[in-house]
C-alpha positions as CSV (number, residue, x, y, z in Angstrom):
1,X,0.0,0.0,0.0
2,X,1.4,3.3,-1.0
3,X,0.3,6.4,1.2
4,X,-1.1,10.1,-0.1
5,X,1.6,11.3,1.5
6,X,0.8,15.1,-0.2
7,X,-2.9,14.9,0.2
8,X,-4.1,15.3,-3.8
9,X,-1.0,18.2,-3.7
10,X,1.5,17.8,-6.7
11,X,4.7,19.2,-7.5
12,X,4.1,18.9,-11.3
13,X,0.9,20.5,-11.1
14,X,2.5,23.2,-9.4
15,X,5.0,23.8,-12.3
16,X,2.3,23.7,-14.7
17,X,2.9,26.6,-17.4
18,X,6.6,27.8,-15.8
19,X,9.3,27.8,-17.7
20,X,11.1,24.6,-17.3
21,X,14.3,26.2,-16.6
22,X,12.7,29.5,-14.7
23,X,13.7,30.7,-11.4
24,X,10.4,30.5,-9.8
25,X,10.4,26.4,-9.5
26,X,13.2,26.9,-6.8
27,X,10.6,28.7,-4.9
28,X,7.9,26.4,-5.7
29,X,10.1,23.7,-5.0
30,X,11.1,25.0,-1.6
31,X,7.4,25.9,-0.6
32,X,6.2,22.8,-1.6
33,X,9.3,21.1,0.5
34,X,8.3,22.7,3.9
35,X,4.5,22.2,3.4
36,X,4.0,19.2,1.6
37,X,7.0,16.9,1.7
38,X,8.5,18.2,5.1
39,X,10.0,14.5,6.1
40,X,8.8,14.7,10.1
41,X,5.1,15.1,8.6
42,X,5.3,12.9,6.6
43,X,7.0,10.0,8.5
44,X,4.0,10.6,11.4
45,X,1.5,9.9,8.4
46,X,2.7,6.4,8.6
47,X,1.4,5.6,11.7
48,X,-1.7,5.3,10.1
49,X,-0.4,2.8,7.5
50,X,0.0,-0.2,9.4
51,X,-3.1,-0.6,10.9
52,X,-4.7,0.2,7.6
53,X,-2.4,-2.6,5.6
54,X,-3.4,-5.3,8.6
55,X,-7.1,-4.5,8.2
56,X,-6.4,-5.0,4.3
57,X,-4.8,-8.0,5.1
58,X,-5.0,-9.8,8.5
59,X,-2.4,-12.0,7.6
60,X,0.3,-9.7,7.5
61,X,2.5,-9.8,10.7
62,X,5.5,-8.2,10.1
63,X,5.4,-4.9,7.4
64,X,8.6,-3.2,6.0
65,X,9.0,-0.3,3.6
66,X,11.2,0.7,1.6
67,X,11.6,4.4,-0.4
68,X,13.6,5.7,-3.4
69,X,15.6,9.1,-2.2
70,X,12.8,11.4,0.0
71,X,10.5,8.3,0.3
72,X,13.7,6.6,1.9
73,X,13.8,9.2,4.5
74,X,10.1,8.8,5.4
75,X,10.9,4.7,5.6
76,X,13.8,5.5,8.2
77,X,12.0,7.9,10.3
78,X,9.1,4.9,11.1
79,X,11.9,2.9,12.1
80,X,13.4,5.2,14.5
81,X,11.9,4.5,18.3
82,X,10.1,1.3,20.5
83,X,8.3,0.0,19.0
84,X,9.4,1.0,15.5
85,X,6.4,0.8,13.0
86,X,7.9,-1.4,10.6
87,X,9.7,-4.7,11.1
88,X,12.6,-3.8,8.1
89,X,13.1,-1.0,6.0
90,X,15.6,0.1,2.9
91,X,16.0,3.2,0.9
92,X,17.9,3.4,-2.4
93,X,19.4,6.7,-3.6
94,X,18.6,8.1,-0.4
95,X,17.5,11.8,0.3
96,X,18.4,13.6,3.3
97,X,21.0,11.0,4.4
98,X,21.9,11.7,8.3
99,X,24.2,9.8,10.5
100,X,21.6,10.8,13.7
101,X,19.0,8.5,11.9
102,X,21.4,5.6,11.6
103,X,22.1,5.2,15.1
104,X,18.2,5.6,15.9
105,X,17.3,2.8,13.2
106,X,16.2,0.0,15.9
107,X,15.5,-2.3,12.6
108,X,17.6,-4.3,10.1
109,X,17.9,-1.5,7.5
110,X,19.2,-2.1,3.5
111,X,20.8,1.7,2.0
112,X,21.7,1.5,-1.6
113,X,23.3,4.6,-2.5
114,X,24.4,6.1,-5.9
115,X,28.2,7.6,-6.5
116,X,26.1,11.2,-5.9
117,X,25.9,10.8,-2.2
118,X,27.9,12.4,0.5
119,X,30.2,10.0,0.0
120,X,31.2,10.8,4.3
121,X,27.7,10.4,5.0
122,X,27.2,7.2,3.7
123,X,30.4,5.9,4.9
124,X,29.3,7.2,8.5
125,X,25.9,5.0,7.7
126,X,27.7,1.5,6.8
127,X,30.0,2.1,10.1
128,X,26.7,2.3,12.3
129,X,25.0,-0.3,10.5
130,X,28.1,-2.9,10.4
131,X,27.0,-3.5,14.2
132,X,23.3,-3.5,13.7
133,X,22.6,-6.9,12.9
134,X,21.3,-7.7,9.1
135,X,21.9,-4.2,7.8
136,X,23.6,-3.7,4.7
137,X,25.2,-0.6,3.0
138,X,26.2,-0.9,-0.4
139,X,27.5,2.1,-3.0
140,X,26.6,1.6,-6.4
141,X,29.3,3.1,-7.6
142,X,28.9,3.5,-11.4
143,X,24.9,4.3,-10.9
144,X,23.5,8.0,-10.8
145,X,20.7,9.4,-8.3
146,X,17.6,8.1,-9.3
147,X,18.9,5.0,-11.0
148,X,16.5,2.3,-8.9
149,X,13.5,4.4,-9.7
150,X,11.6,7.4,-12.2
151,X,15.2,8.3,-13.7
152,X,16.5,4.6,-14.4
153,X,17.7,4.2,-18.0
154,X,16.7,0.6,-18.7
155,X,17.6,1.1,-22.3
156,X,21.4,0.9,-21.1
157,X,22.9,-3.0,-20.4
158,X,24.9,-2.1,-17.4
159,X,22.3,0.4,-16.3
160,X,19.9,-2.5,-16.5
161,X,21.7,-4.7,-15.1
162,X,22.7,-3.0,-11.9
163,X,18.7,-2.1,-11.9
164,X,17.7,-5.5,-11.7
165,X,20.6,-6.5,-9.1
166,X,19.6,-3.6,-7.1
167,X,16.2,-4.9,-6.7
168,X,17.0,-8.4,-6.3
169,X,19.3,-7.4,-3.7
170,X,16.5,-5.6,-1.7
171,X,14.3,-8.5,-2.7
172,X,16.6,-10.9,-1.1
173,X,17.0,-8.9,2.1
174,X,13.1,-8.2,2.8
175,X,12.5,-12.0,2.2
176,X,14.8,-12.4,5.2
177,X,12.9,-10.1,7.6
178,X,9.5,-10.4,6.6
């Protein structure tokens, strides 16, 4: 299940008639960051989520998410605290990377970054998660931002390629913890 997080509110709809390039996006952009997409907001609305997925499906006992860049962010956050909402989570490309959220995750957690990350930031994240049990870190180091998702170039082999072992790789480590 896949949350409103924005409410009906879109970005793209916001942009509608600008000039792609123009300076006013940035301030669209900004203002819709801090009222729409602010990432405390956001991860609160997921508290919600659970109980709505285990009224979908009753069977469900352990839930995990896992987010491309912002959504990755969101994911974390509902991890961080007793009891966490989620019983795994993962992020690929992630947005707003922070060592601080690391050390809160009290779940196994799966980060697949690009070569565009802080390459500090992610380094500090795979030396807190090495000694959380069944966390993995991994840099894909010849993929961009935004490879696993909207901005993947499947037309590319190796793009492709790294796509689909992404994927299986995040496959493989929800399989374990759900």
């Amino acid at each position: 299940m896949m949350p409103d997080f924005f409410k009906g509110n879109s970005l793209n709809a916001l942009y509608e008639g600008l000039d792609p390039y123009g300076p006013e996006k940035v301030e669209i952009r900004r203002r819709f960051m801090k009222e729409h997409a602010a990432f405390d907001t956001n991860s609160s609305a997921l508290i919600d989520l659970v109980p709505a997925i285990r009224e979908v499906y009753p069977s469900v006992h352990k839930v995990g998410a896992f987010g491309l860049c912002w959504g990755g962010k969101v994911a974390v956050l509902g991890s961080i605290g007793e009891p966490a909402l989620f019983h795994a989570t993962g992020q690929a490309h992630p947005g707003g990377l922070d060592k601080e959220d690391a050390k809160a995750l009290t779940v196994p957690h799966i980060c697949l970054a690009s070569k565009d990350e802080a390459k500090d930031v992610v380094a500090d994240y795979a030396e807190i998660l090495s000694k959380h049990q069944g966390s993995i870190v991994e840099t894909y180091d010849k993929m961009f931002h935004g490879w696993m998702g909207a901005r993947a170039n499947l037309e590319d082999e190796e793009n492709r390629k790294e796509y689909e072992r992404g994927y299986r790789q995040v496959a493989g480590f929800f399989s374990r913890y759900l």
